[in-house]
C-alpha positions as CSV (number, residue, x, y, z in Angstrom):
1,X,3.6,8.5,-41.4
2,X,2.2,11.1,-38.8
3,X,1.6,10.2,-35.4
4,X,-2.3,10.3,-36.1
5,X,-1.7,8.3,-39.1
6,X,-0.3,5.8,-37.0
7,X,-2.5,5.3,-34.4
8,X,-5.1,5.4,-37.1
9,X,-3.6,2.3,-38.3
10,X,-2.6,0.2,-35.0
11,X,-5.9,0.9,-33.1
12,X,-8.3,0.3,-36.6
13,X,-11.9,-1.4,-36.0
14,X,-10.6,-4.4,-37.8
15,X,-8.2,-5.4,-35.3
16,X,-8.0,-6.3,-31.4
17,X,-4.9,-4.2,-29.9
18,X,-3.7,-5.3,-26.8
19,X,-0.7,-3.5,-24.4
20,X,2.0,-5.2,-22.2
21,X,2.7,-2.9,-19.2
22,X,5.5,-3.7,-17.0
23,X,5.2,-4.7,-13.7
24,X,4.2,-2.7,-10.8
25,X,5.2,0.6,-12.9
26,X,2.1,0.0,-14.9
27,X,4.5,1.3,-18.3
28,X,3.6,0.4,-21.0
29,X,6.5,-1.7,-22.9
30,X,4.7,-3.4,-25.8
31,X,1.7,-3.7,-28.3
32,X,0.3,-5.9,-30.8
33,X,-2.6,-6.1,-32.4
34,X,-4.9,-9.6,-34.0
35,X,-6.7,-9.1,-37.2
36,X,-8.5,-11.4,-39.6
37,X,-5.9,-12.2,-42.5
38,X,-8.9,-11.9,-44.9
39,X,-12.8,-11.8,-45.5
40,X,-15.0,-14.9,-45.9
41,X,-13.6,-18.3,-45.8
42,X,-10.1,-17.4,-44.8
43,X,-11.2,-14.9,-41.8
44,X,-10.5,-17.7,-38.6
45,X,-6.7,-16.9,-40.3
46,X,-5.2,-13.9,-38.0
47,X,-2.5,-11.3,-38.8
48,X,-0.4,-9.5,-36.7
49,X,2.0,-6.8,-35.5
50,X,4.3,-6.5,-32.4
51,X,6.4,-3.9,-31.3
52,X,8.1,-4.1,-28.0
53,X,10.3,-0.5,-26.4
54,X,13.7,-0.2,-27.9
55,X,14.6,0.1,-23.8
56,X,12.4,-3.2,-23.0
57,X,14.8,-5.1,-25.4
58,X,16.0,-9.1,-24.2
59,X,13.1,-8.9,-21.5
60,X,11.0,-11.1,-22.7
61,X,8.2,-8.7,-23.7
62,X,7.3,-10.0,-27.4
63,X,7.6,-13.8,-25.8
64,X,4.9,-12.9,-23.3
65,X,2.8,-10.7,-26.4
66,X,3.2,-13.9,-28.4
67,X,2.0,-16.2,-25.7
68,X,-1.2,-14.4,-24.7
């Protein structure tokens, strides 16, 4: 997947995308985004995707993405 491609994909209209920056450095060491899981009935279901910086690892990053 290109880099374009990608952020295509994470930043889409259909979705919410949201950024963890660390402290004071303003760095940003996670995302995730919140989507409807489907149309209709079903869309106050969300679906999601996290991904925290391979160097942010055992920080607590994706427990504070999750609890926001």
């Amino acid at each position: 997947m290109s880099e374009a491609a990608a952020l295509a994909y994470w930043l889409g209209a259909d979705r919410e995308t949201f950024v963890a920056e660390e402290d004071g450095g303003g760095e940003i060491v996670g995302t995730y985004f919140l989507r409807a899981n489907q149309a209709g009935g079903g869309s106050h279901i969300c679906n999601c995707g996290y991904m925290t910086a391979a160097w942010a690892t055992g920080r607590g990053v994706a427990r504070a993405m999750c609890a926001h």
